[in-house]
N, C-alpha and C positions, 0 to 999 in steps of 0.2 A: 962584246960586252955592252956595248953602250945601243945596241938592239935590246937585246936581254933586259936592259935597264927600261924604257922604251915601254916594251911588251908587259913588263910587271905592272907600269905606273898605266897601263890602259885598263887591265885587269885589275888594276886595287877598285875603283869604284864600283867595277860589278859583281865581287866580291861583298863591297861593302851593301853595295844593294839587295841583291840578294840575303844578305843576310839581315838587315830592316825587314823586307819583307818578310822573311821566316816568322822571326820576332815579333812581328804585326799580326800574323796570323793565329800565333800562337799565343800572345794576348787578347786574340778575339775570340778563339776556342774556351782559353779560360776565361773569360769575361764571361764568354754563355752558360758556361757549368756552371759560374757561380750565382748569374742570374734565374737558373733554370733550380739549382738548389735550395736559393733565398724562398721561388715562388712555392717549390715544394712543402718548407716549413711551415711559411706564413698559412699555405693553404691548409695543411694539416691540422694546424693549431686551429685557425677558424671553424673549420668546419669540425673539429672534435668539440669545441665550443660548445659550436651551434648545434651537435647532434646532443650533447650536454644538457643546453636550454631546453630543448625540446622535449628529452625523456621528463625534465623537471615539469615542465606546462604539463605535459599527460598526466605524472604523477597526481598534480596538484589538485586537477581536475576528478583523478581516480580517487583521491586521498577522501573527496568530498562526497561522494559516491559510497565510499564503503564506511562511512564515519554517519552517513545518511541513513543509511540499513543497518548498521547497528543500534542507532538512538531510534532509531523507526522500534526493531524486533522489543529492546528494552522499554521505550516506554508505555508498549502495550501493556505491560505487566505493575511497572511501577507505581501506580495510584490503586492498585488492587488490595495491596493491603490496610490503604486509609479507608478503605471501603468496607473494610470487612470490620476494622475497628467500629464501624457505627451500630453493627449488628447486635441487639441485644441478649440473644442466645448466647453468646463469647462470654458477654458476661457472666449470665446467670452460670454456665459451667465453669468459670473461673470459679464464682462463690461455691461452687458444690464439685470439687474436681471429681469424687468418688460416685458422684451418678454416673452409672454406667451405661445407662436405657440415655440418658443426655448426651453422655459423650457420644455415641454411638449416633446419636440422630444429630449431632452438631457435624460427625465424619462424613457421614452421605449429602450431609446440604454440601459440605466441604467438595464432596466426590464430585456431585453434580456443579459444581462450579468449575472445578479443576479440568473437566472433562468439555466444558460450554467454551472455557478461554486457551486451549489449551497449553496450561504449563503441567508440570513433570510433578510438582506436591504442593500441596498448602498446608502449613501445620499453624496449630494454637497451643502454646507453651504458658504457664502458668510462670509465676516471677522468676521462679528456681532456674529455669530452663527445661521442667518437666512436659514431656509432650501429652496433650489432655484428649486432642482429636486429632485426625490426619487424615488427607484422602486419600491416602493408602490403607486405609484401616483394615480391610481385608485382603492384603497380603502378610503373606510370611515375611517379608522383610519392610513389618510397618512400623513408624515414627513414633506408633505409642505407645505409651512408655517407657520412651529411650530419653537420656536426660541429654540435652544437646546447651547446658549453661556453657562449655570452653569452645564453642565455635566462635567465630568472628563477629557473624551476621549477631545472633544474639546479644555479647555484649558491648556492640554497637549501638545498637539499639535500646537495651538499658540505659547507657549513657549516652546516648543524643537523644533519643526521641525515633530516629529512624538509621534505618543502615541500608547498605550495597553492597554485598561482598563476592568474590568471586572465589569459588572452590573447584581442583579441578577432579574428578571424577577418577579416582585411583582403579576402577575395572576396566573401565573404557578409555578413559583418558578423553575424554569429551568436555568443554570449556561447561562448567554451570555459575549460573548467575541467585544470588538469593537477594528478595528484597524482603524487608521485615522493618515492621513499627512498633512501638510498646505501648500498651494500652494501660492506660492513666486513668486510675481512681482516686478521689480528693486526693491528689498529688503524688501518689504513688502509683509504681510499677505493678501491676496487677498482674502482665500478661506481657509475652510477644505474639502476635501473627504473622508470619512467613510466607513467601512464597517462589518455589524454587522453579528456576527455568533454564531452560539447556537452549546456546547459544551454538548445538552442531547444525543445524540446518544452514545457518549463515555462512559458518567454518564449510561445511561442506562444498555451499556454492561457489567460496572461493577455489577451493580445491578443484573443482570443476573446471573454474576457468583459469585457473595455473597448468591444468592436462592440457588446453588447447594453445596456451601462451606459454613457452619456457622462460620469457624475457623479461616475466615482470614475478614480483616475487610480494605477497604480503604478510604484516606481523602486527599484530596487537600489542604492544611492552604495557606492563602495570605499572604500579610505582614503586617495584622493587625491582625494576629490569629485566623482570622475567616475561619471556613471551605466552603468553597465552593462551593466543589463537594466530593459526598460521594457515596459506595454502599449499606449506609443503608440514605433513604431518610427525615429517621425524625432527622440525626447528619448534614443536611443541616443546615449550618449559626449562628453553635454552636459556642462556642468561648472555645478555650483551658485554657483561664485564666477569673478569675473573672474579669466581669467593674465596674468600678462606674458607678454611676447615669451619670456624664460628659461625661464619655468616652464614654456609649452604646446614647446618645443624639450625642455628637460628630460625630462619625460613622455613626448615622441614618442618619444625616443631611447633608452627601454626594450622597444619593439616590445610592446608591451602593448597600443595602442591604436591605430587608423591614423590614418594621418597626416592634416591636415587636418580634421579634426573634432571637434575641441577646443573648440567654443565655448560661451560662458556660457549655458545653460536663459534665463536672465531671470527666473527669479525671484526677487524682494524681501519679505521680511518683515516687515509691520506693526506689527502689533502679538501680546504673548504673552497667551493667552486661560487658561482654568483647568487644572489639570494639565498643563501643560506644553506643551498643543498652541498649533498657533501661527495667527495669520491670513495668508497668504501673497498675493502679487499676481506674476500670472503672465502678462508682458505678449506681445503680438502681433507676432513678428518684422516679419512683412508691413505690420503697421499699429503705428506707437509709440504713441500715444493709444491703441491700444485697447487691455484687460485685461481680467482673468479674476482674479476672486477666490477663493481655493480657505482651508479647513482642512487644515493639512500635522497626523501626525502618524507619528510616528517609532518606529525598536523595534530596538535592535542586535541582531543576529546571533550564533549562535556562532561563526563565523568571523569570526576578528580581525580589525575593521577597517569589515569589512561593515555597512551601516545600511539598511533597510527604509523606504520612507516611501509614507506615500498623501496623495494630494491630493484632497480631498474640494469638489466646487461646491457655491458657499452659495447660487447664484440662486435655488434651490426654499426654500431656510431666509428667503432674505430676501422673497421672492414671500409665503410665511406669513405672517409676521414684519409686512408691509405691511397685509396680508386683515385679522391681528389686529389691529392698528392701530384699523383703521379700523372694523371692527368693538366694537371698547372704547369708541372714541368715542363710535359712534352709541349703544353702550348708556351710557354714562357721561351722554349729554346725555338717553338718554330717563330713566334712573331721575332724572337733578337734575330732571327736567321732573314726574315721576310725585311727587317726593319734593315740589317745590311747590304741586303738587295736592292732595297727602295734609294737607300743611298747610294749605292753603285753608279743605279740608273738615273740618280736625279734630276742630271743634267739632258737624258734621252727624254726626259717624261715633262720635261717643264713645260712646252706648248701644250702640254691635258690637263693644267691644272686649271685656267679660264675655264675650260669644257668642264670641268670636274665641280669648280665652284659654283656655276653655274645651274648644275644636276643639283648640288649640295640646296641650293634656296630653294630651287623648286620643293624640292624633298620636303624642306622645313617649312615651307608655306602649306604642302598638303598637311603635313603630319597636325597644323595646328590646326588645319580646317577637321582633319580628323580628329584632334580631342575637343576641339569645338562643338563638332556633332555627336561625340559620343558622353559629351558633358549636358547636352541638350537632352540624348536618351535616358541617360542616368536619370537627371531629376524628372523627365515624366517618370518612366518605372519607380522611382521614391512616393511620386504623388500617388501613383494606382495601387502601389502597395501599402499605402495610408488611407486610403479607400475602402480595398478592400478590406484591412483590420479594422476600418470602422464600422462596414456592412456587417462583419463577422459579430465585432460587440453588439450593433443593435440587433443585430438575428438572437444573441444570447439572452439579452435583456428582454427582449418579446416572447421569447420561451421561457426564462423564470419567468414573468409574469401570468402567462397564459397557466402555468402547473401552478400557481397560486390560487387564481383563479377556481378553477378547477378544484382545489382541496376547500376553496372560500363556497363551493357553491355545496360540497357536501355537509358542509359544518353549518349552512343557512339553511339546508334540509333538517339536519340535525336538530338546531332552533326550533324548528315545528316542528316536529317529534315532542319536545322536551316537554310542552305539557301536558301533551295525553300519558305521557310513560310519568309524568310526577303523580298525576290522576291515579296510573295503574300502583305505583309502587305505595301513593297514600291509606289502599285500602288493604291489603297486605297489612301495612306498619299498623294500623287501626285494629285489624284482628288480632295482629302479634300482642298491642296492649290486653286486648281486653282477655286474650286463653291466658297469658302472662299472671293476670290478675287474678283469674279464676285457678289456675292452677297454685297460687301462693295458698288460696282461701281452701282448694282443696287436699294440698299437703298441711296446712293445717291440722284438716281434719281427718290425714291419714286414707286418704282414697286414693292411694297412687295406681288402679285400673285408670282412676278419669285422670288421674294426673298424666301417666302414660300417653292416652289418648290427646291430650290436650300437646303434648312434646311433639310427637308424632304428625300433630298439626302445624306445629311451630316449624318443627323441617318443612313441613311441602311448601309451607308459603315463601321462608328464605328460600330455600332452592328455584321456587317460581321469581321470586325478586333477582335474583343471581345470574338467572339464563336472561331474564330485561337488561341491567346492568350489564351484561358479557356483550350480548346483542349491539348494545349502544357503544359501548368502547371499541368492538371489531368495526364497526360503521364510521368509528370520527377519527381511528388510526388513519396515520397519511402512508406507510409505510405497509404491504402486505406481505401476510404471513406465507411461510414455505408449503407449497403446491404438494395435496395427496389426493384422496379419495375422499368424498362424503354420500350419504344416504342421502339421495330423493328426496324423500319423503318428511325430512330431520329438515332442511334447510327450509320446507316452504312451510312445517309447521313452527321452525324458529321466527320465521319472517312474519305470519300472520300473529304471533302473539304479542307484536310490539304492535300491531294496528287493531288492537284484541279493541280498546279505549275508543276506536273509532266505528270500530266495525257495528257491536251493540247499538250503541245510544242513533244511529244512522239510518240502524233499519236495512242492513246490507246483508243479503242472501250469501253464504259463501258453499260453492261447488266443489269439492278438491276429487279429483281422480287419478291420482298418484297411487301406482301401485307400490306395496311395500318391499324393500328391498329393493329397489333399483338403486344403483351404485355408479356415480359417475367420476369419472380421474380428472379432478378438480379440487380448486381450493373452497373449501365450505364458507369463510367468508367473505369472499370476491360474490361468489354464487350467491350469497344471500344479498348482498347490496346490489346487485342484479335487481333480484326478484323485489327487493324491498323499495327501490324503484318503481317499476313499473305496477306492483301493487298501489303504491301511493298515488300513483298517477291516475289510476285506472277508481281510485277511492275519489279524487279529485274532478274529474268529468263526468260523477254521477252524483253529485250535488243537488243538479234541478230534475232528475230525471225522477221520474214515480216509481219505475219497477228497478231497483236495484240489485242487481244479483253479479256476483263475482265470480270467477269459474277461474280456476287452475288447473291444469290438464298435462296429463305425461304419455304422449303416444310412443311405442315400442314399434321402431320398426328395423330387422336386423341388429346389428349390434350398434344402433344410435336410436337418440329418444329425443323427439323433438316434444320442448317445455311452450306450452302455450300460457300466457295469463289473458284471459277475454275480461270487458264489462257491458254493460246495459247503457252505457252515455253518450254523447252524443256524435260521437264519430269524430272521422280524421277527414277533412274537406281534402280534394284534391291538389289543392295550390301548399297546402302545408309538409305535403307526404315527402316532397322534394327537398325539404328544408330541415326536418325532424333535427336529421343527427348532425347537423352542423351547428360550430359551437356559438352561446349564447342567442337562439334561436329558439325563443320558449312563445306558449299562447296563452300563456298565463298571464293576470293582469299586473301591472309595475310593483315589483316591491316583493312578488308572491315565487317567482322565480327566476335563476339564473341564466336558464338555457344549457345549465353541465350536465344535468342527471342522466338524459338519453347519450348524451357524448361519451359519460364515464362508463356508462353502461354497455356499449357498444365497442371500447374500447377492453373491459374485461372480456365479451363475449369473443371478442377478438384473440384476445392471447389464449381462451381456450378451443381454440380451431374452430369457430363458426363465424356467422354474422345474425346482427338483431335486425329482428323486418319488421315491416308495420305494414297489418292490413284492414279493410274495414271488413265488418260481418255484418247480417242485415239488422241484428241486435245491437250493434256497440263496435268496439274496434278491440282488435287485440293485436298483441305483442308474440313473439316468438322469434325461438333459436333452438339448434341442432347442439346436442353433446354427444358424445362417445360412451358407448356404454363400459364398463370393467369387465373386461375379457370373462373373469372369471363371473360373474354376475350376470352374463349372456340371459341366461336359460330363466331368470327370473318374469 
C-alpha cells in the first residue's frame, strides 16, 4: 500500500502536466481560429468597402460622361426654336393662317431646316394649338392640321414663355424630347414653334455598351419617377416606387407615357453606404426569391427634374471581398502559427538578433537613399513635364496665330479688291436708277414692250451685281465650303469678272484658252481664290510693263489638266523662286502685301492633289498646277 501510495503521488504531477499542456494547446488552436476569424471579417468588410468606393468613383465619373452627352445631344436643339421665333414668315402665317400657298412655303423652309439639323419635326401652331406648317407636310401622318393645344410642350409654353417636355413614343417606345417657345405679339400668344427630337441614338449607345458590360446598368428618372431612358430596354417606363391605381391613371392621362406600362422596377434600397451612394436590391420579376444586388449612384441633371442613376453589380466586389477573406485568414493563422514558432525558438535565435539589427539599418539607410533618389527623379520628371506642357501651349499659340494671320492676309487682299468691285457695282446701281426712272415715265405712258425691256435690263445687272457680291463673300469666308465638282471654264470666268474694274482702265490684253466643259472634282470656291490669286498677282507685276497681255490656259492631257495663268511682267529673279511659298515672304513693297496669298494658294492646290510651281517664260512668269479631270468629263 504505501508503494501504491508512492507511485500515485509521482504520477499526479504528470498527470497534471500533461494535462496543462493539453489545455495550452488547445487555447492556442482556438486562439488561432479566432484570430484567423477576426482577420476574415475585418478583411471582408474592408475590402467590400473598398470594392463599394470604387464602383461609386467610376459611377461618378460615368455619371458625368453620360449627363455630358445628353446636355451635349439636347442643346443642339434648344436655342432652335428662339431662332425660328425671329422669322418673319411665322408671322405673317400666323396673321393669315388660311394661306395655303404660305403655309406650304413656310413647311419646306421648315423641311429644309429640319433636314440641315437633324431633328425628327418642327411645327408652327397658332395660339389654339392649331398646326399652321410642319416639316412633315408631305407625309400622310402630317402635324397639319392636327390641333396639339392638350400636349404638355404647348401649354408650357403658353404659360412660361418656353417649354421641355419629354413624350415617349407609344410605336416605338423611343424617348422624344420637344422643345417649343411662344411667339409673342404686343403681349399676346400669337403662336407656338416646336421642335421635336429623338434622344434613341443616345439610348442606343448605351445599350451598346451595357451588351459589352453586364455590371453597370443605366437610367434616366423624370420627375415623376418614371424611367425614361435606359440601357436595358425592357426598365423603359418602370417606376422606382409603387403607384396606386390614381397616380399610374394620373400619369397615363398626360400622354407622356404609354399606356400600360407603369410598373414598379422593383427595386429596394438597403442600406445608405458613404457619400451618399446607396446599396440597392433589384429583384427578379420572373422569380421573387431571386435578386441582384447593385451600388445605385445618382447625379441630377440640368434639366429640371431629371436624375442620372447607375446601378453598379457588387458580385465581382463581393467574389474579392470573399478571396480576401479567405486569404487573410489563411495568412492571419499562418503568421499566429510563424509568431508561435518565433517564440518557441526565441531563446535558439537571440545571438541573430545583433546580425539581424544590424541587416535592418543598413536596409533603412539604403531604402532612404533610395527615396532620396527617387525624390530627386520625381521632381526632374515634374520639371520636364512642365516643360514640355509649356512647349506644347507655346506650339498652340504660334499656330493660332500664324491661321490668323493667314485669314488677316486674305481679308488685306480683300481691302484692295474693295474699291474696284465698289467702282464695279456703282455703275450697275447708276443704270438701275436711271431704266428704274425711265420705266416709271414709260408705264406712265403705257409702253410696257419698253417697259419689259427696260425689267429685263434691270435683272442682268442685279444678277451681274450678285455673282460680284457672291464672289467677294466666298473669298473673305474663313471657313470652306463642302468639296464637289465645278466647270473650268465658270470659275476662271467668275474670277476675271471681279478684276473686270482693273483689267479695262489698265490696258490688259486677256487670253483665255479654256475649253468648255472641262469639269474638275474640286471645290469651285477654293479653285477660284486659287486663280484670283495668282490673277491678281500676275495683274500686279505688269504695272510698268508696256505690253501687257494676260493669258490663262487649260492643257488636257489624259484625264488631268494642267491650269497655267502666265503674264508679260517682269519675272521671278532666281534668288526669289526658293522663297515664293514660304510664309510672309512677299516682293511687294511694305504695306502692299502679306506674304499669305502664294502660301494659301499652294496650300488649297495642295488638298486638291497637286502642287503650285512657279516658272519664268521669256515673256513674263507664270503659275501652274495639275487637277484631275471627272471621270465622266474625260472625253471633253
Amino acid at each position: 500500500m504505501p508503494l501504491q501510495d508512492n507511485a500515485s503521488r509521482r504520477l499526479e504531477p504528470n498527470r497534471k502536466s500533461l494535462l496543462h499542456r493539453s489545455l495550452d494547446g488547445i487555447a492556442v488552436w482556438v486562439g488561432i481560429a479566432t484570430l484567423a476569424t477576426a482577420a476574415a471579417m475585418a478583411t471582408y468588410t474592408l475590402s467590400e468597402n473598398s470594392g463599394y468606393d470604387q464602383l461609386a468613383d467610376m459611377a461618378v465619373h460615368q455619371l458625368d460622361l453620360y449627363a455630358a452627352g445628353i446636355e451635349s445631344e439636347l442643346s443642339k436643339y434648344e436655342s432652335l426654336p428662339s431662332i425660328l421665333e425671329l422669322d418673319r414668315s411665322m408671322f405673317v402665317l400666323l396673321q393669315s393662317p388660311n394661306d395655303r400657298a404660305l403655309g406650304e412655303k413656310v413647311s419646306k423652309s421648315l423641311l429644309n431646316l429640319n433636314v440641315r439639323v437633324g431633328s425628327l419635326a418642327i411645327l408652327l401652331m397658332d395660339g389654339n394649338g392649331l398646326v399652321l406648317a410642319s416639316s412633315n407636310w408631305y407625309e400622310p401622318q402630317s402635324f397639319v392640321g392636327h390641333d396639339l393645344s392638350d400636349t404638355p410642350f404647348f401649354g408650357d409654353a403658353v404659360r412660361g414663355g418656353q417649354a421641355r417636355s419629354f413624350v415617349a413614343d407609344a410605336t416605338r417606345g423611343a424617348p422624344h424630347c420637344y422643345f417649343a417657345r411662344a411667339i409673342v405679339e404686343r403681349e399676346q400668344v400669337v403662336g407656338v414653334v416646336a421642335v421635336k427630337v429623338s434622344l434613341e441614338s443616345v439610348e442606343s449607345t448605351w445599350i451598346e455598351y451595357a451588351a459589352g458590360s453586364q455590371s453597370e446598368k443605366l437610367l434616366v428618372i423624370d420627375e415623376n419617377g418614371v424611367v425614361i431612358m435606359s440601357s436595358n430596354p425592357q426598365w423603359r417606363y418602370k417606376t422606382l416606387q409603387q403607384l396606386s391605381s390614381n397616380q399610374r391613371h394620373a400619369l397615363e392621362g398626360t400622354d407622356r407615357y404609354p399606356r400600360g406600362r407603369l410598373q414598379p422596377l422593383g427595386l429596394e434600397f438597403e442600406r445608405t453606404l458613404a457619400y451618399g451612394t446607396h446599396l440597392a436590391r433589384l429583384r427578379d420579376p420572373a422569380r421573387p426569391d431571386a435578386h441582384t444586388l447593385f451600388v445605385t449612384e445618382e447625379q441630377a441633371m440640368v434639366r429640371p427634374g431629371w436624375r442620372l442613376m447607375t446601378l453598379s453589380d457588387v458580385a465581382d466586389v463581393q467574389r474579392d471581398a470573399r478571396r480576401a477573406a479567405l486569404g487573410a485568414a489563411a495568412l492571419a493563422a499562418l503568421l499566429a502559427l510563424l509568431a508561435l514558432h518565433m517564440l518557441q525558438r526565441r531563446r535558439a535565435l537571440a545571438h541573430r538578433l545583433a546580425a539581424r539589427e544590424a541587416l535592418q539599418r543598413a536596409k533603412d539607410e539604403l531604402e532612404v537613399r533610395v527615396q532620396e533618389r527617387t525624390a530627386e527623379l520625381r521632381d526632374a520628371n515634374a520639371a520636364l513635364i512642365c516643360e514640355i506642357a509649356e512647349h506644347k501651349r507655346t506650339e498652340q499659340i504660334l499656330r493660332e496665330a500664324q491661321d490668323e494671320l493667314v485669314q488677316a492676309g486674305r481679308l488685306a487682299l480683300l481691302g484692295r479688291m474693295s474699291a474696284a468691285i465698289t467702282h464695279e457695282i456703282n455703275q450697275p446701281l447708276t443704270a438701275l436708277r436711271a431704266l428704274s426712272d425711265n420705266s416709271r415715265r414709260l408705264l406712265a405712258a403705257s409702253r410696257l414692250s419698253s417697259v419689259e425691256r427696260n425689267l429685263k435690263a434691270i435683272a442682268d445687272l442685279t444678277e451681274r451685281m450678285g455673282r460680284i457680291t457672291a464672289q467677294l463673300k466666298s473669298f473673305a469666308r474663313k471657313a470652306p465650303p463642302p468639296s464637289g465638282t465645278v466647270l473650268l471654264c465658270h470659275a476662271v470666268g467668275n474670277t476675271l469678272e471681279l478684276f473686270k474694274s482693273r483689267i479695262e482702265p489698265e490696258g490688259v490684253q486677256v487670253h483665255i484658252d479654256v475649253p468648255e466643259g472641262l469639269r474638275v472634282p474640286c471645290d469651285g470656291y477654293r479653285l477660284e481664290q486659287v486663280l484670283l490669286n495668282l490673277i491678281g498677282n500676275a495683274l500686279d507685276s505688269m504695272k510698268q510693263s508696256s505690253l501687257k497681255r494676260l493669258t490663262v490656259r487649260a492643257i488636257v492631257s489624259d484625264d488631268r489638266v494642267r491650269v497655267r495663268v502666265s503674264d508679260t511682267g517682269t519675272g521671278l529673279p532666281e534668288s526669289v523662286l526658293s522663297h515664293l511659298f514660304e510664309p510672309f515672304f512677299s516682293t511687294k513693297p511694305a504695306g502692299e502685301g502679306l506674304g499669305l496669298g502664294l502660301v494659301i494658294s499652294s496650300g488649297i492646290v495642295q488638298e486638291f492633289g497637286s502642287s503650285l510651281r512657279a516658272l519664268n517664260l521669256p515673256e513674263g512668269a507664270a503659275f501652274e498646277f495639275d487637277l484631275q479631270l471627272e471621270r465622266e468629263r474625260i472625253h471633253v
